[in-house]
N, C-alpha and C positions, 0 to 999 in steps of 0.2 A: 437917376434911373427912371425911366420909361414907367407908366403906371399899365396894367394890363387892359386891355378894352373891355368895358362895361358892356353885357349882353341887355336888349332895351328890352323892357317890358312889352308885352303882348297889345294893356292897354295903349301906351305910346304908339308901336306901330299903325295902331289900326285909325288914331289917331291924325299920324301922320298921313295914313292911306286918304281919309275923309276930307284934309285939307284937297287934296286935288280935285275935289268938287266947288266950283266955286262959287254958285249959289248957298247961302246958309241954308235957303228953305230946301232945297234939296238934300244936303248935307245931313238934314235932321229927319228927312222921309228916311233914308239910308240906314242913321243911326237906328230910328225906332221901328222897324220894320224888320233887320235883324237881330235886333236886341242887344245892340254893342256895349250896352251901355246900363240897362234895366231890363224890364221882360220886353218880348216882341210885343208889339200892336198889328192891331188889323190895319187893315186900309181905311174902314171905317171911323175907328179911332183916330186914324192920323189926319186923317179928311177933315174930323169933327174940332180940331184941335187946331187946323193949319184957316179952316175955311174954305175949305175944297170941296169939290166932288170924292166919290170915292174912287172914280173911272180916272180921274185927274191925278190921283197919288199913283196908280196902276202905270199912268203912260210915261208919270216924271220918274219911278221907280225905274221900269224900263227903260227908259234915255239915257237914265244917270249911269245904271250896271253896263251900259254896251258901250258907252263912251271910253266907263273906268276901265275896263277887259280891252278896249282898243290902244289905251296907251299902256296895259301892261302888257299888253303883246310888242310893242315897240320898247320895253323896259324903263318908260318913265314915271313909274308907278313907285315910291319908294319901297325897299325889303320887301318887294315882291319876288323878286329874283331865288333872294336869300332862302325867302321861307319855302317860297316851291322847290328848293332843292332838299331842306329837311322834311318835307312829307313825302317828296320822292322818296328818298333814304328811308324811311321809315316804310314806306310801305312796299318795295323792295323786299325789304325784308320778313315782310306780313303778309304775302300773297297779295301785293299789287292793289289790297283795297283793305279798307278798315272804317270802320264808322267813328264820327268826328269825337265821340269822346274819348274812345283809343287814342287816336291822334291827340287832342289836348293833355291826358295823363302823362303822355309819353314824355311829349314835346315841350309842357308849361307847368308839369310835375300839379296841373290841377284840374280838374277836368268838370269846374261847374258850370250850369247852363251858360254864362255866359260868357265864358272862355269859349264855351264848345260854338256856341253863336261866332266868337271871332275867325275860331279855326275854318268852320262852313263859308264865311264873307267871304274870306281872303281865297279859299279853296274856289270860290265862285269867276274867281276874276284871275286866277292862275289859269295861263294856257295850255301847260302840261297836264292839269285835271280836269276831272272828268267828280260832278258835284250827282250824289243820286239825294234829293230830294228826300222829306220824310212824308209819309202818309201813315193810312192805317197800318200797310204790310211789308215797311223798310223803316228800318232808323235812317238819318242821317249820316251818309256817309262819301268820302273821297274815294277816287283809284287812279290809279294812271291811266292818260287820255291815251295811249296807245299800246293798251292793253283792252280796256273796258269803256265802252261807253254807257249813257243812261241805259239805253234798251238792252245790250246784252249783262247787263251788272242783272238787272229784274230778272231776266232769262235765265242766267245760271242759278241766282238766288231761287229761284222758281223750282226749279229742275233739284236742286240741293234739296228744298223741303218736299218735294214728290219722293225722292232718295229716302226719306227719312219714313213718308207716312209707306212706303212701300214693306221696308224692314219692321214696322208696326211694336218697334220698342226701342228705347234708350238702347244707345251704346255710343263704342266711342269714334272717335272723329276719324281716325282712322278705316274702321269696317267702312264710314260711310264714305270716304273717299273713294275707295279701293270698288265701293258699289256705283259709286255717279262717275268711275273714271279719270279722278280729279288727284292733284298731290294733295298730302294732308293739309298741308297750309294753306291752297288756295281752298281746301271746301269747310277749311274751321274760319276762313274771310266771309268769305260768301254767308255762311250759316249764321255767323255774328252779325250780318247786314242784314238779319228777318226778322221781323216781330211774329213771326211764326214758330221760331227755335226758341229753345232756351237750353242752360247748361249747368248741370251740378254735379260737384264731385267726377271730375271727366268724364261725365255722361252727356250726351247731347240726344236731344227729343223734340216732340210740340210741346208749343207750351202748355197745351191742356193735360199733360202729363203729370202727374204727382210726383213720380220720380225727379223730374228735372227743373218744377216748379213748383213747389210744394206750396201749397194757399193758405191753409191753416193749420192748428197743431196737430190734430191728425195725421193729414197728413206728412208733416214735419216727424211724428214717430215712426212712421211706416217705412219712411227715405232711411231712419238710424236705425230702426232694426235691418231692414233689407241688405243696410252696407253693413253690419256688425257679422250678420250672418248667423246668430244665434239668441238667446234668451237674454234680455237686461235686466236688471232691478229698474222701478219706475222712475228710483232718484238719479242713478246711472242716464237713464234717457233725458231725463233736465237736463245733468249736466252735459251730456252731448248734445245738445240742441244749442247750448249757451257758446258752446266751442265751435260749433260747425260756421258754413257761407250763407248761414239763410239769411234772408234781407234780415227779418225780424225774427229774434230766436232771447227777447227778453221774457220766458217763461218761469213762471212760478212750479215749484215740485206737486202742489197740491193739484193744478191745474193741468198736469200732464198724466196724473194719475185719473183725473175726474171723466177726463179721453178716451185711457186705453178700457174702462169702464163701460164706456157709451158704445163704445167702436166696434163692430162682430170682425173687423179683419185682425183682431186681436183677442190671444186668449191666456190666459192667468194660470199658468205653469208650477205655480212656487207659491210661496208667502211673497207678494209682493212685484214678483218673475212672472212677466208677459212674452209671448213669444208672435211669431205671426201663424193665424192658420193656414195660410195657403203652404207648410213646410210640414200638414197634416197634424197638425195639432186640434182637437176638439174641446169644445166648453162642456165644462161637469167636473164633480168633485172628486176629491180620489177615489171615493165608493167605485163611480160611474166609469174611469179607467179600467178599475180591477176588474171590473163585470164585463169589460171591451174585450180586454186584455182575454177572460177565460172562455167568451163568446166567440172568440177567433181559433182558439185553441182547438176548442170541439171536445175536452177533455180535460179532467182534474190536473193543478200542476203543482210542483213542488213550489211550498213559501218562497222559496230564493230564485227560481224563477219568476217566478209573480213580481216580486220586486225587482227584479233586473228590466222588465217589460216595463211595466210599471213606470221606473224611473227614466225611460223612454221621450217618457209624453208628460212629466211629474218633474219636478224640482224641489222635493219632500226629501223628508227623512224615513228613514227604512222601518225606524217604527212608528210613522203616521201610517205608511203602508198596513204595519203587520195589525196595528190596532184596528183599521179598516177590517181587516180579515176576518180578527176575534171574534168583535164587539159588532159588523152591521149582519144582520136578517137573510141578505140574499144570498151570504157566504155559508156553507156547511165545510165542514174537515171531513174528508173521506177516509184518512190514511195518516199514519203518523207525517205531519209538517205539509199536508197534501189539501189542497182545497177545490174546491166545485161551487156550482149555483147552485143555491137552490132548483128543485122541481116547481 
């Protein structure tokens, strides 16, 4: 019986790909310079390393990459063929472009730096794509060469984060399609290809956003109350922080309470109970409520109103309220069960 075909490793192919250089010294600019193999090098590195110029690794890098692109265009490139048709496929059905670590997770079920360096090489020298470069304001990433090129990949990507600082808040991928004109899936591609965006909990933003990029534990509590949508206990919010998609979210209980403490968009509701203030919540003790509470009034109220208001803006017990009422100075009884301020 027949044994099934062995799928080659990523390493092997790219491998394979390098033999068609046939200088070694070229072979190993190629290697270290996408990092097929370790991290990338500069030119300078590889120059200082080889004996070269650093202009001299620049023209042989050059020569070697138009060479290899010229016989993969004539298909004598090995598993070049093969793999351009699995990121076709794949990005097909991704909106026609995805940045290379998408592609690596998908495609090699691994998607570390130097997978993703193999995915970019090979992406380089495929005639059906179209490679965007990384700088400060693109990840790395492929599309199809007759869909996107370098310049209009920038362009829409451009246009997607204009889209976004327009709307001037987190939402989700959709509203901003349906705002840049775009189908969902091409403008969650496009958005995924900026170091401008970021994305949590299917929200998409800038990344200067707390909501969508939360920097530190602050605000990492701010992102779990906002999605909880009401009051936590401090240790409730650890432990949602431990559960949630934040890079880092190894926090301490004592260390999330020492936060919402320090933080004024945070205000202390309960024994323990933080809620946020922008949903009108105000800092002060339950005295300072009840005096809110009868100041808004204009007029003495029944105890059981008081505490209905009260437990409003409070996360107490009915008689931390009512001893409030007894026992502080600014409270007088008008009426039976009835109270006021003081004059």
């Amino acid at each position: 019986m027949a044994q099934p075909k062995q799928t080659l490793s990523i390493e092997v192919i790219v491998t394979d790909i390098l033999s068609a250089i046939e200088k070694e010294r070229e072979r190993e600019i190629i290697s270290r310079r996408f990092g097929l193999f370790d991290r990338k090098e500069t030119l300078e590195q590889i120059g200082e390393l080889l004996g070269i110029t650093r202009e001299r690794v620049r023209q042989l890098e050059k020569a070697v990459l138009t060479k290899l692109k010229n016989q993969a265009e004539k298909g004598t490139i090995p598993h070049i063929s093969k793999l351009e048709a699995d990121i076709c496929e794949y990005l097909t059905k991704n909106g026609s472009l995805a940045r290379t670590s998408s592609i690596a997770k998908a495609l090699l079920k691994d998607d570390s730096k130097i997978n993703q360096a193999r995915i970019a090489f090979i992406g380089i020298l495929c005639p059906g794509l179209t490679m965007l470069e990384e700088n400060d304001y693109y990840y790395p990433s492929l599309a199809i060469a007759t869909v996107y090129s370098a310049k209009t990949i920038t362009k829409e990507v451009d246009a997607i984060v204009a889209t976004i600082k327009n709307i001037n808040e987190p939402t989700d991928i959709k509203s901003i399609a349906t705002k840049a004109n775009k189908a969902d899936i091409e403008a969650k591609a496009l958005a995924s290809s900026s170091k401008l965006i970021a994305t949590l909990n299917n929200r998409w933003g800038l990344i200067k956003w707390p909501m969508v990029n939360p920097k530190n534990i602050r605000d990492k509590i701010y992102v779990i109350l906002h999605e909880n949508g009401k009051q936590m206990h401090f240790s409730e919010i650890a432990s949602a922080i431990k559960k949630s998609e934040f890079k880092r979210k190894n926090v301490t209980t004592q260390a999330i309470h020492n936060e919402l403490i320090k933080d004024g968009r945070f205000v202390l509701v309960g024994r323990g109970i933080y809620a946020l203030k922008e949903w009108g919540y105000k800092k002060g003790t339950v005295a300072d409520v009840i005096s809110e509470v009868l100041k808004k009034a204009g007029e003495p109220l029944h105890r059981d109103e008081i505490v209905k208001r009260v437990l409003k803006n409070r996360y107490v017990k009915e008689t931390t309220i009512l001893l409030n009422l007894q026992g502080k100075p600014q409270f007088k009884r008008v009426a039976k069960a009835t109270y006021g301020l003081e004059d």
